[in-house]
TIKOL-795244 format. One line per field, with one value per residue (C-alpha): residue number from 0; x, y, z. Coordinates in nm, 3 decimals. Each point is the difference from the previous one (the first is absolute). Layout:
! TIKOL-795244
n (NUM  ...)
px (X  ...)
py (Y  ...)
pz (Z  ...)
//
This chain:
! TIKOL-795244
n (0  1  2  3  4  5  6  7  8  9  10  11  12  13  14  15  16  17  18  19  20  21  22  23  24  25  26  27  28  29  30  31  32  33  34  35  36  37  38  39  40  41  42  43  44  45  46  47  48  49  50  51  52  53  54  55  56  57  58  59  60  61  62  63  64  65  66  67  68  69  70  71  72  73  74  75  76  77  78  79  80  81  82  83  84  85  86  87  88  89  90  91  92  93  94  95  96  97  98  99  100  101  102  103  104  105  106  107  108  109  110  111  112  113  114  115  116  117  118  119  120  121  122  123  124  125  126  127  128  129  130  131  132  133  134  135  136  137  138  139  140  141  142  143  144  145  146  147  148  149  150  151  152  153  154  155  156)
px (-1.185  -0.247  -0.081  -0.177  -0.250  0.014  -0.047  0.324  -0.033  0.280  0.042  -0.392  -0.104  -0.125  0.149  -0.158  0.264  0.074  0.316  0.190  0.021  0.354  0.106  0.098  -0.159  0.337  -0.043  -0.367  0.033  0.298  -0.133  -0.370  -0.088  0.295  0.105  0.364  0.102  0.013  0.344  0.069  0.345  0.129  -0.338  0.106  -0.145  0.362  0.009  -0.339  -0.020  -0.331  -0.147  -0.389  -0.210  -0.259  -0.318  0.249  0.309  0.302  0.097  0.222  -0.221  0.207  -0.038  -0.409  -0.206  -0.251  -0.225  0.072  -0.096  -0.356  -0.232  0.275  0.083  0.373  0.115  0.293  0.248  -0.213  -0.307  0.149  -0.030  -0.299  -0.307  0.154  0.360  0.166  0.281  -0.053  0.174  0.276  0.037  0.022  0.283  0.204  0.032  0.130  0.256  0.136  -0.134  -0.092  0.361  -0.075  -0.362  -0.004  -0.030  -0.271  -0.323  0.053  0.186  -0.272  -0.280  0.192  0.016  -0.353  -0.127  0.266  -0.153  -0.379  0.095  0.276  -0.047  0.296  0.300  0.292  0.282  0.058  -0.374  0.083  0.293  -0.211  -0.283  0.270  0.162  -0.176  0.106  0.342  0.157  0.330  -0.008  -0.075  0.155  -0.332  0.086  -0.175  -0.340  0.005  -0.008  -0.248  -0.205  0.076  -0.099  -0.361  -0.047  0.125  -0.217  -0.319  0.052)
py (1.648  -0.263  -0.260  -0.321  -0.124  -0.422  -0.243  -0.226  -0.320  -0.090  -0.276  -0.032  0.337  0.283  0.358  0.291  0.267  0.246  -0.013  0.138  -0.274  -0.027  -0.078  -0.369  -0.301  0.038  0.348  0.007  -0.289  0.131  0.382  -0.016  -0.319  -0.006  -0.410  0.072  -0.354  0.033  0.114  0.275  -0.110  0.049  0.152  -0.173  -0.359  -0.142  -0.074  -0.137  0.130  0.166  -0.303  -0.056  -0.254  0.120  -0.218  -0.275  0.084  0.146  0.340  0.279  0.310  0.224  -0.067  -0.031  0.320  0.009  0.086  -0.329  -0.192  0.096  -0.278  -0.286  -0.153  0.165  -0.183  0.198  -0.226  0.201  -0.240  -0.371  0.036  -0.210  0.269  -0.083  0.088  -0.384  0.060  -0.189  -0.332  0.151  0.258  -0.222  -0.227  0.323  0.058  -0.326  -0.041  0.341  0.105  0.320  0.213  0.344  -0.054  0.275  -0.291  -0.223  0.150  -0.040  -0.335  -0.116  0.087  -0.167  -0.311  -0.003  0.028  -0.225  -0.288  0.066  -0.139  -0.268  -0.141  -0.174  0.190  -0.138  0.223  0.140  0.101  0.208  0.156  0.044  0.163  0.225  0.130  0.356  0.038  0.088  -0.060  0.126  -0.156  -0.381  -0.137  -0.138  -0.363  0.109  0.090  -0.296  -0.233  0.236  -0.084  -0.431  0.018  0.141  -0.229  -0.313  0.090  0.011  -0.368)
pz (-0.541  -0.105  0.331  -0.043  0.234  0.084  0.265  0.058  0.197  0.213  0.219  0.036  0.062  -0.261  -0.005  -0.193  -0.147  -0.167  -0.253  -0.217  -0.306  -0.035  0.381  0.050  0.202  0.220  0.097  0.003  0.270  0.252  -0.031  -0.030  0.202  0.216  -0.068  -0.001  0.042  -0.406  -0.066  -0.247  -0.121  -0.341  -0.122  -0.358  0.059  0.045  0.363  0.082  0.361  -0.080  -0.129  0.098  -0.126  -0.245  -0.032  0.139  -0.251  0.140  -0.169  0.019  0.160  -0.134  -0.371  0.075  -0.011  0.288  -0.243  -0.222  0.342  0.094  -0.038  0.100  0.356  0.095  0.309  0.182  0.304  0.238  -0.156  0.026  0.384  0.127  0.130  0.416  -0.147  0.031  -0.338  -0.313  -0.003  -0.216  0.214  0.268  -0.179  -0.166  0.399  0.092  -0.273  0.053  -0.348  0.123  0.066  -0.083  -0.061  -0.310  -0.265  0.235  -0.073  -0.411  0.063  0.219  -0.303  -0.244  0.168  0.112  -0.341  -0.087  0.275  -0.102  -0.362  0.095  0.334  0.003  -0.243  -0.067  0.116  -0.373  0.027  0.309  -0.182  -0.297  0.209  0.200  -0.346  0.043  0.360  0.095  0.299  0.108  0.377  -0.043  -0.287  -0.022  0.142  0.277  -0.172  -0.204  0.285  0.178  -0.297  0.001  0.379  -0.103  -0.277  0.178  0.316  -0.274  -0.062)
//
């Protein structure tokens, strides 16, 4: 079988492999670099739990080809930490308003809404729902997120 040769950057740091062209971003990610905080749900792009952020715009790794992502910044949940591990401020706020539940949504959710503060600041809450539309979550009922969401916004005024 034909294997491709790239360097992918994720969360900062540059890996050289080895691949076989048609394996995704998803797998690629939870079997060769071990960052299983990306969730390999539906492996369809319906549920958005494996959702990374790809030179800063949330998409589904499953539907990406690792191969389609060399030369672009992927960012993983295990790369929003600060370098001395304090959580991202979303993180910090999905916590407090019990956004998290089960957790296997977070990590996509968490993406989403990252890229979703970079580019509004301040989003109304149908901009949150818009922003969450990819990400399914079968825990929250996804009042909880939303205001997870307001708090960081409101505490950037």
């Amino acid at each position: 079988m034909t294997r491709q040769s790239l360097v992918l950057t994720v969360n900062g740091k540059n890996h050289a492999l080895d691949l076989a062209p048609h394996r995704s971003l998803l797998d690629v990610l939870r079997d060769e670099l071990g960052l299983t905080g990306t969730k390999k749900g539906c492996d369809a792009g319906d549920c958005g739990a494996c959702t990374v952020l790809l030179d800063g715009a949330p998409v589904n790794a499953c539907l990406v080809l690792a191969v389609q992502a060399g030369g672009q910044e992927i960012t993983t949940i295990e790369g929003v930490s600060s370098s001395d591990g304090q959580l991202h401020p979303l993180q910090e706020a999905f916590i407090e308003h019990g956004a998290v539940q089960c957790g296997f949504c977070t990590p996509g959710a968490v993406l989403s809404l990252i890229a979703l503060l970079r580019e509004t600041p301040r989003p109304t809450r149908a901009e949150i729902q818009e922003a969450l539309a990819g990400n399914l979550c079968r825990c929250t009922g996804y009042v909880q997120i939303i205001d997870a969401v307001q708090s960081v916004a409101d505490s950037s005024k």
